[in-house]
LOFI-252920 format. One line per 8 residues: number of its first residue (from 1); their letters; for each residue x, y, z of N, C-alpha, C. Coordinates in steps of 0.1 Angstrom, whole numbers, plus 5000, padded with zeros to 4 digits. Atoms other than C-alpha are relative to their C-alpha. Layout:
NUM = a = X:Y:Z:X:Y:Z:X:Y:Z  ...
This chain:
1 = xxxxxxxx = 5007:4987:4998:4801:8390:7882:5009:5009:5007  4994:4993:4997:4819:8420:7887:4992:5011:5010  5010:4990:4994:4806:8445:7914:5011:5012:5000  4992:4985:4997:4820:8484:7922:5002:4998:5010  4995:4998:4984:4838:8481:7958:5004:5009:5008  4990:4988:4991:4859:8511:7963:5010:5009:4993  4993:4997:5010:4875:8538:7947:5016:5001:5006  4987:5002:4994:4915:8537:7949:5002:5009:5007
9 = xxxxxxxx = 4996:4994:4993:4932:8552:7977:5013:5007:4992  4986:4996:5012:4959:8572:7947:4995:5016:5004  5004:4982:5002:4960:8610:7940:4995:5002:4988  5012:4995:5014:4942:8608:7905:4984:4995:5007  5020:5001:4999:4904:8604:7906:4994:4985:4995  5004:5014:5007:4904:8566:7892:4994:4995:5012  5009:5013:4997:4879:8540:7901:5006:4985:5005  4994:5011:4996:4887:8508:7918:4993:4985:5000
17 = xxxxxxxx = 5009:5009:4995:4868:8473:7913:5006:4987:5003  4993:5015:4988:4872:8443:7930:4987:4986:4999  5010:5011:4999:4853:8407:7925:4990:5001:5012  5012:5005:4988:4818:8395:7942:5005:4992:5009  4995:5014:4986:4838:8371:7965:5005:5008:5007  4997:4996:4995:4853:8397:7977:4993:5015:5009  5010:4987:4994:4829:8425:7982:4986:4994:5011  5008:5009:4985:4808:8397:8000:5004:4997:5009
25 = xxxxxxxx = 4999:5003:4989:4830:8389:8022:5003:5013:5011  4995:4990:4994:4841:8428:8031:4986:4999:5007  5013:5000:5001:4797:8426:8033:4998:4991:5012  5001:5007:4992:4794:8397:8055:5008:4998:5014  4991:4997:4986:4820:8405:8081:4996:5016:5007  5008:4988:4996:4804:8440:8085:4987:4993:5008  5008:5006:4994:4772:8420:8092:4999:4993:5011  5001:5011:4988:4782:8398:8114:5003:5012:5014
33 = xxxxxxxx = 5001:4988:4984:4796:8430:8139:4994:5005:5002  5013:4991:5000:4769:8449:8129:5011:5016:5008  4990:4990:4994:4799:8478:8136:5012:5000:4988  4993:4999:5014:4820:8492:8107:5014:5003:5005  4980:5001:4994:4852:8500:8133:5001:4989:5000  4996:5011:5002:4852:8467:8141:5003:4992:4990  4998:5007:5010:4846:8452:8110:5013:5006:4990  4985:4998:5009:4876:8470:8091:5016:5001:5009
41 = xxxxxxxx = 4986:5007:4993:4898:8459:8121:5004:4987:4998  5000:5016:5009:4890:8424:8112:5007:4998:4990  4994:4999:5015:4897:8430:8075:5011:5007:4998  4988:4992:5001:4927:8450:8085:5001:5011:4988  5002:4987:5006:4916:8481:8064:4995:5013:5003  5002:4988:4998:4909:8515:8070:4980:5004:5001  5019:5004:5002:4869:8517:8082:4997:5013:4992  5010:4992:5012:4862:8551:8054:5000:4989:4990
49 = xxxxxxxx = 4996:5012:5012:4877:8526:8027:4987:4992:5002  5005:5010:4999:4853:8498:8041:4986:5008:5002  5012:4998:5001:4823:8522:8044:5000:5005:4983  4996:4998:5015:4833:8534:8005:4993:4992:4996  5000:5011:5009:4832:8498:7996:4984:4995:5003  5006:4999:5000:4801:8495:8012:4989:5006:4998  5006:4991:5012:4782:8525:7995:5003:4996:4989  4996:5000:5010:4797:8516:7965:4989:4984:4997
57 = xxxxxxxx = 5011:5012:5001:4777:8478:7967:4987:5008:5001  5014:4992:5000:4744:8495:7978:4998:5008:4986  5002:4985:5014:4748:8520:7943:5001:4986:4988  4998:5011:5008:4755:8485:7925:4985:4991:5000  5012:5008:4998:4726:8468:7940:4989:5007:5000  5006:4988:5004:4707:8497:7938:4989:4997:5016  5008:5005:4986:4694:8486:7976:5008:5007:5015  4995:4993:4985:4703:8500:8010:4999:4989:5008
65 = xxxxxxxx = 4997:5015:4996:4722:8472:8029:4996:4999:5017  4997:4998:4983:4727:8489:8067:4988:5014:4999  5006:4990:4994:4704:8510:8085:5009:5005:5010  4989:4995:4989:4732:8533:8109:4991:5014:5002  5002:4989:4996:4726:8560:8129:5010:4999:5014  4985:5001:4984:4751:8568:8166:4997:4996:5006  4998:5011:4991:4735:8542:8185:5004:4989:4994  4999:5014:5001:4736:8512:8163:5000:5004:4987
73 = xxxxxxxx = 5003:5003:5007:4738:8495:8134:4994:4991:4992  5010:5013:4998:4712:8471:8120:5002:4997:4980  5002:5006:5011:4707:8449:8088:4986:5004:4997  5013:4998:5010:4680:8460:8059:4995:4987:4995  5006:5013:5006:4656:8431:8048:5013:4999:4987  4990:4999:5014:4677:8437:8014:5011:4996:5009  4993:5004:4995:4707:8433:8039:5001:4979:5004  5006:5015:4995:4692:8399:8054:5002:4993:4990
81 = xxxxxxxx = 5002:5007:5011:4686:8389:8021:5013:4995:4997  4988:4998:5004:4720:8395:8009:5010:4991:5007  4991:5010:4989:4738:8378:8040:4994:4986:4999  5004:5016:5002:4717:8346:8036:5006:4993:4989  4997:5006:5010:4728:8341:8000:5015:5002:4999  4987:4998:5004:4764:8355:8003:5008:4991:5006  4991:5007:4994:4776:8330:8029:5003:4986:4994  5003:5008:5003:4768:8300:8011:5009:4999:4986
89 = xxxxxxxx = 4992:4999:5011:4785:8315:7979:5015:5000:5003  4986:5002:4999:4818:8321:7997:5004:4988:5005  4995:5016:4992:4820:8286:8015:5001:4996:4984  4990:5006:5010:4819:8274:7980:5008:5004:4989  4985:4998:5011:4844:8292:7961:5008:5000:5011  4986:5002:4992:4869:8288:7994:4995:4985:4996  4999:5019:4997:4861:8246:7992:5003:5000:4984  4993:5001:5013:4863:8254:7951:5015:5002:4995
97 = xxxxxxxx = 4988:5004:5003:4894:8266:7953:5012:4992:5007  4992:5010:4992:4908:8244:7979:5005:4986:4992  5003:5015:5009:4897:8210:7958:5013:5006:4990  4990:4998:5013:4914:8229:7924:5013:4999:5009  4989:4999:4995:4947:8235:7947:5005:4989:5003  4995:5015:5003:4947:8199:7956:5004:4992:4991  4994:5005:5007:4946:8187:7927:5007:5003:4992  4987:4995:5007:4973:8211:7914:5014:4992:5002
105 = xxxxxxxx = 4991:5000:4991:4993:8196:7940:5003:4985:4996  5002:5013:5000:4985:8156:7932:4990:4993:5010  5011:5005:4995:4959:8134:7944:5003:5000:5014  4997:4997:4989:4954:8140:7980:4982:5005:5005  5017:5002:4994:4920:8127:8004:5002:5010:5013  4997:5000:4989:4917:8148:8036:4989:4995:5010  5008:5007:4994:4895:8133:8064:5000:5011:5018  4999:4991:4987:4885:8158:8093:4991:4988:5010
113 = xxxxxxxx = 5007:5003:4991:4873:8147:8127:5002:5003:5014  5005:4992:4988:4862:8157:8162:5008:4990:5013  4994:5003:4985:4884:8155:8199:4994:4980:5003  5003:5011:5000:4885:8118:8206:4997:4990:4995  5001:5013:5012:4875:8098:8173:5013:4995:4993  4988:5006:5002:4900:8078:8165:4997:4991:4983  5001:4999:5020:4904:8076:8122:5007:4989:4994  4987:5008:5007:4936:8053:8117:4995:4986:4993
121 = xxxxxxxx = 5003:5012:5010:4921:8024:8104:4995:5001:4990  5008:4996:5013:4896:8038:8083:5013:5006:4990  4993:4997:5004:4925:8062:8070:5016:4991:4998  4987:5008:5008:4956:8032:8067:4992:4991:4993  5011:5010:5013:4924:8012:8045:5000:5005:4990  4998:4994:5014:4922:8040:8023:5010:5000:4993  4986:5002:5011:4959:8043:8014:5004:4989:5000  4998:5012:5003:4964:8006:8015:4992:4995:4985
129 = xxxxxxxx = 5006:5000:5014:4937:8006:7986:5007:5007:4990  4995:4987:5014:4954:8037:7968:5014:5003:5004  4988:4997:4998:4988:8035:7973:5007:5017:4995  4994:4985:5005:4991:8069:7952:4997:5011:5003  5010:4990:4996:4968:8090:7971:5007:5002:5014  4999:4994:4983:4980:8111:8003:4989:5006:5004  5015:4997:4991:4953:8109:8031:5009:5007:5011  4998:4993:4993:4958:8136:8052:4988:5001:5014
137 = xxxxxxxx = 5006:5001:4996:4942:8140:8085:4994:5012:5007  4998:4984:4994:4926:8177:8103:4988:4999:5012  5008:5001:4986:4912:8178:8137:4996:5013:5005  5014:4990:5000:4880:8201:8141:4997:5001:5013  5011:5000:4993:4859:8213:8167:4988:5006:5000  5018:4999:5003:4823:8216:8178:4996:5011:4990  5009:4992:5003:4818:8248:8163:5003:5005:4984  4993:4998:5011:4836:8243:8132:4998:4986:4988
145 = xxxxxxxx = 4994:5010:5010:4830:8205:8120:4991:4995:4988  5009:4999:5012:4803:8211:8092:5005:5010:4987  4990:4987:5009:4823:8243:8080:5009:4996:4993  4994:5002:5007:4848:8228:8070:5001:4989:4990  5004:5007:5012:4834:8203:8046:4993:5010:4988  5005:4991:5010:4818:8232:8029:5006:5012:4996  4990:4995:5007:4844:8253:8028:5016:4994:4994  4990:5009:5011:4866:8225:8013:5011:4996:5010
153 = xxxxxxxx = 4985:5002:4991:4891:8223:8042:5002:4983:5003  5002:5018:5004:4882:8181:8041:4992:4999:4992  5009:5007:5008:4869:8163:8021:4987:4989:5002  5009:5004:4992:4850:8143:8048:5004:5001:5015  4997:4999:4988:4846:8147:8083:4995:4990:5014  5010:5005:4991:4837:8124:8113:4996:5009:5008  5006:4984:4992:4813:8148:8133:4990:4987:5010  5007:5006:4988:4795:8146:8165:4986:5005:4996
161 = xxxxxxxx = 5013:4992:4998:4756:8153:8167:4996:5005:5010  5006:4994:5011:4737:8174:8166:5005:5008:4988  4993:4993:5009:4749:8189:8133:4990:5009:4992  5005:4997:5007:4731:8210:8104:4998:4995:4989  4993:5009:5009:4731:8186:8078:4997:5006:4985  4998:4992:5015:4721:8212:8048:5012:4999:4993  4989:5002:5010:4739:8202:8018:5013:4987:5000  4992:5010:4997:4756:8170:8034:4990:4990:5000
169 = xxxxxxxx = 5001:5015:4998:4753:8134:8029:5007:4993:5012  4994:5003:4984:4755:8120:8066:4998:4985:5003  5000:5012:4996:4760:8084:8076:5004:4998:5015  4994:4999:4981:4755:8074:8113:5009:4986:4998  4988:5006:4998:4788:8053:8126:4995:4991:5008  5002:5010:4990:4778:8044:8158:4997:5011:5014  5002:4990:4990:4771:8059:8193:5007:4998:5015  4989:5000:4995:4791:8069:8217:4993:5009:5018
177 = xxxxxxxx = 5003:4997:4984:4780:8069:8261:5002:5017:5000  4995:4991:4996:4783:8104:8277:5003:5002:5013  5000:4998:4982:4796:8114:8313:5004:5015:5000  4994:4990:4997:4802:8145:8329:5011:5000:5007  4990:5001:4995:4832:8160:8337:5001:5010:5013  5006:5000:4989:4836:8170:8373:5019:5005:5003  4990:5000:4993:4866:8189:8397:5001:4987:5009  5001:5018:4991:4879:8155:8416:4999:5003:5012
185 = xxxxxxxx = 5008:4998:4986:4870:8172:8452:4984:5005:4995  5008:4991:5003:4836:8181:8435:4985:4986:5013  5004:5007:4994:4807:8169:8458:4992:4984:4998  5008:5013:5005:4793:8140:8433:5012:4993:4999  4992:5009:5005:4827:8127:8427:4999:4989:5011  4992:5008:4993:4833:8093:8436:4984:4992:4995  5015:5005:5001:4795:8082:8427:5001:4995:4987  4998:5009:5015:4792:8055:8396:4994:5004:4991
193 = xxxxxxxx = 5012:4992:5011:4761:8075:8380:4999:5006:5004  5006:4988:4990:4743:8107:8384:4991:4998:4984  5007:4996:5010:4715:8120:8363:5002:5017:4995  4992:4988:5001:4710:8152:8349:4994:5011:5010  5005:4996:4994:4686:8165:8379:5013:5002:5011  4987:5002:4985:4721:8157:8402:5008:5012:4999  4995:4992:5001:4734:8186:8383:4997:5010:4998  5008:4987:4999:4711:8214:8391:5005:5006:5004
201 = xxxxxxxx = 4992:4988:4993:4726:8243:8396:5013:5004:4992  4989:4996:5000:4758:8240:8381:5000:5008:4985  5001:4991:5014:4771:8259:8351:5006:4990:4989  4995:5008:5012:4776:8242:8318:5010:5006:4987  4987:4995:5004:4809:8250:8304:5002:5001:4982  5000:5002:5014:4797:8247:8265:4990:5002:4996  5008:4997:5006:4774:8254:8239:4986:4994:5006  5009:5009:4994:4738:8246:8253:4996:4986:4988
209 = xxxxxxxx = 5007:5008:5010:4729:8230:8219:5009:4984:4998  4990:5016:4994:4760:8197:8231:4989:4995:5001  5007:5010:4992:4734:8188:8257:4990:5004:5000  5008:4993:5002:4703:8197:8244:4989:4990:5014  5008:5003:4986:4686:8175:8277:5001:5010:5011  4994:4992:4991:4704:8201:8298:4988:5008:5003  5011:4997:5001:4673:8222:8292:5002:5012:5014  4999:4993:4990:4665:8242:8330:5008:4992:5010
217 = xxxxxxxx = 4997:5009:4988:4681:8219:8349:5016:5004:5008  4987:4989:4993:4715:8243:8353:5002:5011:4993  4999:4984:5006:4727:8276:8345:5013:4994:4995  4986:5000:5007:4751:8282:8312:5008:5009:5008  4988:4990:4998:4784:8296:8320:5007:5005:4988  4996:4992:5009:4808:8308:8297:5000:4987:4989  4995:5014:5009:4811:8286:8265:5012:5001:4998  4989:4999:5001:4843:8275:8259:5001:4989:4987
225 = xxxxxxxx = 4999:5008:5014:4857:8262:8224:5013:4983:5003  4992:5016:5004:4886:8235:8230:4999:4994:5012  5004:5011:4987:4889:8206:8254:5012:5007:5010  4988:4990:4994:4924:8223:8270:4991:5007:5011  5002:4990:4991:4900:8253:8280:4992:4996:5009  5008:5000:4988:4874:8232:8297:5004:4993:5009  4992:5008:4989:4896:8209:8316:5005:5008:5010  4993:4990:4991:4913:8241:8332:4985:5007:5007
233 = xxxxxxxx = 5013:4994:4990:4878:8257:8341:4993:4987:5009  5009:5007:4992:4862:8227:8352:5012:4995:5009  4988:5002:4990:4896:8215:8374:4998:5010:5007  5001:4986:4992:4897:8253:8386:4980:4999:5007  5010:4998:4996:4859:8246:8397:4987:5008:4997  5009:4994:5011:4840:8267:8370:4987:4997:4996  5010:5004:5006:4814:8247:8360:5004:4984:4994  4998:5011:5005:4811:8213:8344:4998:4999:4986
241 = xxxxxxxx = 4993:5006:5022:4815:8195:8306:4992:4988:5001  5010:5015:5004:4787:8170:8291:5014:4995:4984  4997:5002:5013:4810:8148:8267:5001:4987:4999  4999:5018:5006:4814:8115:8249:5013:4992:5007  4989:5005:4992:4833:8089:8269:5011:4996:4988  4989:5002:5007:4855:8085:8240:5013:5006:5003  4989:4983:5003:4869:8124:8238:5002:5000:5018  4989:4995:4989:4873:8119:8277:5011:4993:5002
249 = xxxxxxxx = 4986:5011:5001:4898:8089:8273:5014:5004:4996  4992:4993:5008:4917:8109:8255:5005:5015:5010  4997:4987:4991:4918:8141:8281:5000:4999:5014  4998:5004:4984:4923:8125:8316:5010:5010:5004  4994:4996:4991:4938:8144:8345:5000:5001:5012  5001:5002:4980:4943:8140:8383:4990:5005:5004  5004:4990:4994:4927:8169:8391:4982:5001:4996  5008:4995:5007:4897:8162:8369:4991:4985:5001
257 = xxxxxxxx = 5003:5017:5003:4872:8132:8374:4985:4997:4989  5012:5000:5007:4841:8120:8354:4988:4989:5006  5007:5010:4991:4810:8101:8362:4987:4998:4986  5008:5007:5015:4789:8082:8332:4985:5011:5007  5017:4995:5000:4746:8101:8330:4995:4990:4996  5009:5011:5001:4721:8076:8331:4986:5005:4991  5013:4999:5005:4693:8097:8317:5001:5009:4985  5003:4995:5019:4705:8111:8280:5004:4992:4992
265 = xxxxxxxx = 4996:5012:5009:4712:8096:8252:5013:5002:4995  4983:5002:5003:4746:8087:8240:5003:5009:4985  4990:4996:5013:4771:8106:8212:4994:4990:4990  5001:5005:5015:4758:8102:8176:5010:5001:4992  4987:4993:5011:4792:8100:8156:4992:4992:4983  5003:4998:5013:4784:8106:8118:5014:4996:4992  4987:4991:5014:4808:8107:8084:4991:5006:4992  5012:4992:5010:4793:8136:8062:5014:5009:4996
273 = xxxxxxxx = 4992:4993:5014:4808:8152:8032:4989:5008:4995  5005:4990:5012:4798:8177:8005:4987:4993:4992  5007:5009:5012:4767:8161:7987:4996:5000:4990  5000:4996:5014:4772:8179:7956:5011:4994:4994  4992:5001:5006:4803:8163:7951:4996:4986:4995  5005:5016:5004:4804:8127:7931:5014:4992:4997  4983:5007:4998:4843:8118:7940:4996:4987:5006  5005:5015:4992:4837:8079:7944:5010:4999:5011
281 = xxxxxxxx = 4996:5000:4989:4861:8081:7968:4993:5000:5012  5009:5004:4989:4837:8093:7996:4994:4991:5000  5013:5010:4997:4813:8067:7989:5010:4986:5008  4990:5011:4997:4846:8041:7990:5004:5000:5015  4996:4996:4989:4856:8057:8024:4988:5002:5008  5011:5002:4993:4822:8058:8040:4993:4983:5001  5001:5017:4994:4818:8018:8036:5015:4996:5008  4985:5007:4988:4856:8015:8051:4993:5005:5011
289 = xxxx = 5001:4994:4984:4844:8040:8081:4990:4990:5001  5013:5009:4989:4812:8015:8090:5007:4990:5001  4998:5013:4998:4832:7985:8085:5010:5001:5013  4989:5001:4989:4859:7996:8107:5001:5005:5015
């Protein structure tokens, strides 16, 4: 499907069009700022260009996408509409043409998974089975390890829960303790348990939806995306980190101590893929990940 995007920036009067993959994503990154400077700083284009391309869709769709005026700018139901169904289209033509590009390249598994899960067995089973197949491996985080099964970047991922599991086939692994992470002069350290009443007050250094027990029982602080940035805030005295004793084995530091919770429930580690695809591979690689 061809849509009208933008007419060329030349000195004749011609016309310019440009694929639906692409006029949804000029579409979808407008949306998400809800701001047309920003959004054609993103897309590194010129924001009349990017409002063009945006009149030029609305005259195609024959619908009015943005409501703007000089305070704001807001999404039209027709808008809404449009962003629900366009995100979904571009996750699968990026994971469509990822897959095609692989196998331009020769057979080749990738296997994503999350701070602390440790892959190598599952991943030297598979290429011990398939000697001719390169398993590659790509290390996710929280707010990214669903995305990248749908937009093709692996081909399965071990993920932590809670996840979204639309459009994935998800197999639970096994479960995995949690403790908080804690400055080592902090006034709990040194104590074998705490609950999560012991940590009233403090600020929780990550998305609320980690620790969804967390509830009123402390105030969020800033979220922070990799394990790097919460070790430095929570060392520096910032706030504290709910995580799986696996991913903290893996991120020890002097300066930084932990202490097991007695009253949530432990890390759900998953493997979930695409569940449109029918590569026996996953199914072959989802009985190695339980066995191993």
């Amino acid at each position: 499907m061809i849509l009208c995007c933008a007419r060329a920036e030349t000195r004749s009067v011609s016309a310019a069009r440009c694929e639906y993959e692409e006029c949804s994503k000029n579409f979808t990154v407008v949306a998400e700022h809800l701001h047309f400077g920003r959004a054609a700083e993103a897309l590194h284009i010129a924001q009349p260009v990017l409002s063009r391309q945006i009149r030029a869709l609305e005259e195609e769709l024959k619908v009015q996408l943005f409501r703007r005026d000089r305070r704001a700018t807001e999404l039209t139901p027709a808008g809404e509409q449009l962003l629900a169904d366009a995100r979904p289209l571009l996750a699968g033509a990026e994971a469509l043409r990822r897959r095609v590009g692989r196998a331009a390249r020769g057979d080749r598994f990738t296997v994503g998974f999350m701070p602390g899960l440790i892959v190598t067995a599952a991943v030297r089973e598979l290429s011990r089975r398939h000697p001719e197949l390169t398993v590659d491996v790509q290390r996710v985080d929280w707010t990214e390890q669903t995305a990248v099964i749908h937009d093709g970047r692996v081909d399965v991922c071990f993920v932590r829960r809670p996840i979204d599991p639309a459009g994935l086939t998800v197999r639970d692994l096994f479960t995995d303790p949690r403790a908080v992470l804690l400055p080592a002069d902090h006034r709990l350290a040194g104590k074998e348990t705490v609950e999560i009443a012991d940590l009233a007050g403090e600020h929780l250094l990550q998305a609320p939806a980690a620790v969804p027990e967390w509830r009123d029982q402390a105030s969020a602080g800033p979220v922070l995306r990799t394990m790097e940035e919460k070790l430095e805030h929570v060392a520096a005295g910032h706030g504290v980190v709910v995580l799986p004793m696996s991913a903290i084995s893996f991120y020890q530091r002097p300066d930084v101590t932990h202490i097991p919770i007695t009253d949530i429930a432990p890390n759900q580690v998953c493997l979930a893929w695409d569940s449109t695809r029918r590569n026996p591979l996953l199914i072959e690689f989802a009985a190695i990940a339980a066995d191993v």
